[in-house]
VOPAGU-2260 file (C-alpha; in pm, 1 decimal, decimal comma):
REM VOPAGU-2260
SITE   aa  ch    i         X         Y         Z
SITE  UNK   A    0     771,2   -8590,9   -9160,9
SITE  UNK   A    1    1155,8   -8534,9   -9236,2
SITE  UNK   A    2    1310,6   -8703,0   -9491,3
SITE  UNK   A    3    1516,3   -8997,5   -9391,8
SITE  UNK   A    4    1920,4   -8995,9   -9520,6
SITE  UNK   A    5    2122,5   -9184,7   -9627,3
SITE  UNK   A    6    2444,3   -9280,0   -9427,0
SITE  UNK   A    7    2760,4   -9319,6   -9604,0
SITE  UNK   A    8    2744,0   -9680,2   -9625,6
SITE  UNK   A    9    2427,0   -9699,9   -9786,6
SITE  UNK   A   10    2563,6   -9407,1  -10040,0
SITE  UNK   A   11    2888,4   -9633,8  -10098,2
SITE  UNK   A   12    2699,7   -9996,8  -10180,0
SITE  UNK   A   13    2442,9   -9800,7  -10401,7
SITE  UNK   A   14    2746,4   -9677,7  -10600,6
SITE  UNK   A   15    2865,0  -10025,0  -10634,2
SITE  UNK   A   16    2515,6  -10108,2  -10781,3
SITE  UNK   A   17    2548,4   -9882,5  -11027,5
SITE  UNK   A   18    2902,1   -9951,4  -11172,2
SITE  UNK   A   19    2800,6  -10349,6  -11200,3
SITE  UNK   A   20    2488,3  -10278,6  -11301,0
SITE  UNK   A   21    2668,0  -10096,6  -11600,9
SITE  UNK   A   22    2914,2  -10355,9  -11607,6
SITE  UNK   A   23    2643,6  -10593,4  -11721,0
SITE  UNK   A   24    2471,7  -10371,8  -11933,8
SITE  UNK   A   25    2808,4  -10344,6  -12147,1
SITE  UNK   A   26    2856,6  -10719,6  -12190,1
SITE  UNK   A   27    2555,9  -10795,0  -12262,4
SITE  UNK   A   28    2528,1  -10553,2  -12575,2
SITE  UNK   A   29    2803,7  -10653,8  -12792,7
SITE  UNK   A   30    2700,1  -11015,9  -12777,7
SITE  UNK   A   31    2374,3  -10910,7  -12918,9
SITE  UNK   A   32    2357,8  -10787,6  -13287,5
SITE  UNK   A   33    2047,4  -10636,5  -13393,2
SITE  UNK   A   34    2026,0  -10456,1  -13743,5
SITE  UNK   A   35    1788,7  -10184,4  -13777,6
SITE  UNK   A   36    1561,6  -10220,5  -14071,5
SITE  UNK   A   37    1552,3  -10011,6  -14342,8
SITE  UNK   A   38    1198,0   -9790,1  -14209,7
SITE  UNK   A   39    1368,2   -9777,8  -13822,9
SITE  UNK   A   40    1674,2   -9567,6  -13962,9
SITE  UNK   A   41    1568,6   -9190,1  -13940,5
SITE  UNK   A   42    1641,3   -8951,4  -14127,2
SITE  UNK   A   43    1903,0   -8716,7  -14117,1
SITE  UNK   A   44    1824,1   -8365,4  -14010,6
SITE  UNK   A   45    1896,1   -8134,1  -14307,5
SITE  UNK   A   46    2091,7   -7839,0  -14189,7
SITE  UNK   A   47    1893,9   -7469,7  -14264,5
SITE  UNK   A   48    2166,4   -7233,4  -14386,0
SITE  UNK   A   49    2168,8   -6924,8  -14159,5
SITE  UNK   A   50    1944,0   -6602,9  -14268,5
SITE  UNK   A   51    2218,2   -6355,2  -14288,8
SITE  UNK   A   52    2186,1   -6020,3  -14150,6
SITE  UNK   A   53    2076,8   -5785,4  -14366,2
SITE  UNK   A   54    2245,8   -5472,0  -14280,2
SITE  UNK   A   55    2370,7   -5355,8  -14007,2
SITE  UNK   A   56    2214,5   -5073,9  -13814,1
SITE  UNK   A   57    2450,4   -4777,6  -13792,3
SITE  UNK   A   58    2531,2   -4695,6  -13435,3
SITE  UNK   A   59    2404,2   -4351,7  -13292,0
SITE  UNK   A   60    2672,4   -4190,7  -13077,8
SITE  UNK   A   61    2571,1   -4090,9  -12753,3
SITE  UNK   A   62    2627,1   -3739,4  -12768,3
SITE  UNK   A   63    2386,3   -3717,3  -13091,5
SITE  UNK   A   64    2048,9   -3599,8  -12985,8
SITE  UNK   A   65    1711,7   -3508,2  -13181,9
SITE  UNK   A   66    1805,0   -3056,2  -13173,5
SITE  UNK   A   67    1425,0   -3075,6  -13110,2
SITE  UNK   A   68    1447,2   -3266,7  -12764,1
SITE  UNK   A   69    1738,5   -3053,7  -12666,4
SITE  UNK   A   70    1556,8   -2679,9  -12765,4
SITE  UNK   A   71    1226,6   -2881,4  -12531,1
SITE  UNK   A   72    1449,6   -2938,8  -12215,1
SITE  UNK   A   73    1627,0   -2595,2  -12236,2
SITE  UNK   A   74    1281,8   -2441,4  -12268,6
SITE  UNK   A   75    1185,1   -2609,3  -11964,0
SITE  UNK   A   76    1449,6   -2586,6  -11765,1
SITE  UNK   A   77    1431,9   -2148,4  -11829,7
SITE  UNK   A   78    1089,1   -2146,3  -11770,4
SITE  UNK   A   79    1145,9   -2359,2  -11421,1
SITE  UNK   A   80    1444,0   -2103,8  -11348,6
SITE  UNK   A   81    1222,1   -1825,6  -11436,9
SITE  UNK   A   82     970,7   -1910,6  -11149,0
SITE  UNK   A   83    1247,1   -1967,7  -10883,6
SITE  UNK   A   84    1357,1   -1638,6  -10939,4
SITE  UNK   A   85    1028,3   -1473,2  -10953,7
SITE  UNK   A   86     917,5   -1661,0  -10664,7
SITE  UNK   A   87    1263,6   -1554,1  -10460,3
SITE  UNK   A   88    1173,7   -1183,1  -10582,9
SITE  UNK   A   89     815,9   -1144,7  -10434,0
SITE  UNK   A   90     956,9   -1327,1  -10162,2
SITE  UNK   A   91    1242,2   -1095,5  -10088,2
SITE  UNK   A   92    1001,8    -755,7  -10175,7
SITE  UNK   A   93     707,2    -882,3   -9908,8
SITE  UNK   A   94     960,2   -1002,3   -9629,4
SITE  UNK   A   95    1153,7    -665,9   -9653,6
C-alpha cells in the first residue's frame, strides 16, 4: 500500500507547528531557573596531547627498483623471446 503525501497545505500548517511550538519552548525556559547540583555537573573532558609521529618514512622514488626484481623480469622476458624465436625457426624449416 503506497504511502500517502502530504499536500502543500498540510506541509505549510505543520511548519507553523513547529515555529510556535519553539516559540513556547523559549519562553518558558528563562522563566524557570534550575541550578544543577554540585554531582549533576560533569566533568570536563581532559584533552590527550597528540602522539607525534615518529619519523617519517623516506619516500622511494618510482624509478628505484630491488636490481634483483629487475635481473628476474629480464631473465624472463629472454627466455620467453627465446621460445618465440625457436618456435618461428622450426616453424619456418618444416613449412619450407
Amino acid at each position: 500500500m503506497a504511502k500517502k503525501r502530504k499536500t502543500r497545505r498540510e506541509k505549510i500548517i505543520l511548519q507553523l507547528k513547529r515555529e510556535l511550538a519553539k516559540e513556547k519552548a523559549k519562553t518558558i525556559i528563562p522563566s524557570t531557573k534550575i541550578k544543577a547540583r554540585q554531582e549533576a555537573i560533569p566533568p570536563e573532558p581532559k584533552i590527550k596531547p597528540r602522539k607525534q609521529a615518529k619519523e617519517k618514512k623516506v619516500d622511494i622514488p618510482i624509478l628505484s627498483y630491488d636490481p634483483r626484481l629487475i635481473r628476474k623480469d629480464l631473465v624472463k622476458t629472454l627466455i620467453l623471446t627465446l621460445i618465440a624465436i625457436s618456435l618461428e625457426l622450426v616453424l619456418y624449416l618444416k613449412l619450407r
